[in-house]
N, C-alpha and C positions, 0 to 999 in steps of 0.2 A: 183616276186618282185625283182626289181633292188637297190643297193643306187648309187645316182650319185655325185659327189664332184661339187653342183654348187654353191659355196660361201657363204655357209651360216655360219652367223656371230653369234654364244652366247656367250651373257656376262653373268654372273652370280657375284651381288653385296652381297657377304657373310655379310657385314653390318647391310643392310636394309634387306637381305633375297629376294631380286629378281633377275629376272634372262629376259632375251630379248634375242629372236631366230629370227633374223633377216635375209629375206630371199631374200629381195629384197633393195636396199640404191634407195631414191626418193624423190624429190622435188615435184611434184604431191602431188594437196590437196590432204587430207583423211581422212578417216570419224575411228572411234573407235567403238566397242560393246564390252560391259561389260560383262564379262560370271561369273555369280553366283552358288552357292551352298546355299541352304536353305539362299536366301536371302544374304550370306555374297559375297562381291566382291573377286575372286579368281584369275580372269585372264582377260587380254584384248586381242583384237582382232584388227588389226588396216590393214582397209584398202587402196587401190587407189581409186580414183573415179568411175575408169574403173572396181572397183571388184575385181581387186589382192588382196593375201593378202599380205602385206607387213611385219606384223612382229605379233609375239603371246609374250603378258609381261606374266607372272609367278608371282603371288605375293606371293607367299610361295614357293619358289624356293625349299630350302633343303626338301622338299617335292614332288614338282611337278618335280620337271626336272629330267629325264633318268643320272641314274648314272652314265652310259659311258660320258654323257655330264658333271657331274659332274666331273668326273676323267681327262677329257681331258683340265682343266682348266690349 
């Protein structure tokens, strides 16, 4: 396993408690899938048309996000 530095963008909004790992910036429509846990909405998924994914939302961020992503704020 490699990591490679190719631009990826997280915000993490301490406010509202979310957080967006953005991995690709695009003007290309794109479609979203909801990803649940016993039915509650936890995270999105958001892609190109083409099937990139473009970016993963966080809705419980100080939970879901890697705390080195948290510390790197």
């Amino acid at each position: 396993m490699s990591r490679i530095d190719s631009g990826v963008l997280v915000s993490w909004d301490e406010e509202s408690n979310t957080a967006s790992i953005e991995f690709a910036q695009c003007d290309r429509p794109r479609w979203t899938v909801p990803v649940t846990d016993n039915e509650k909405l936890i995270a999105t998924l958001r892609f190109a048309d083409d099937g990139e994914l473009l970016e993963v939302e966080l809705l419980d961020a100080e939970k879901q996000l890697p705390r080195g992503l948290r510390a790197a704020r």
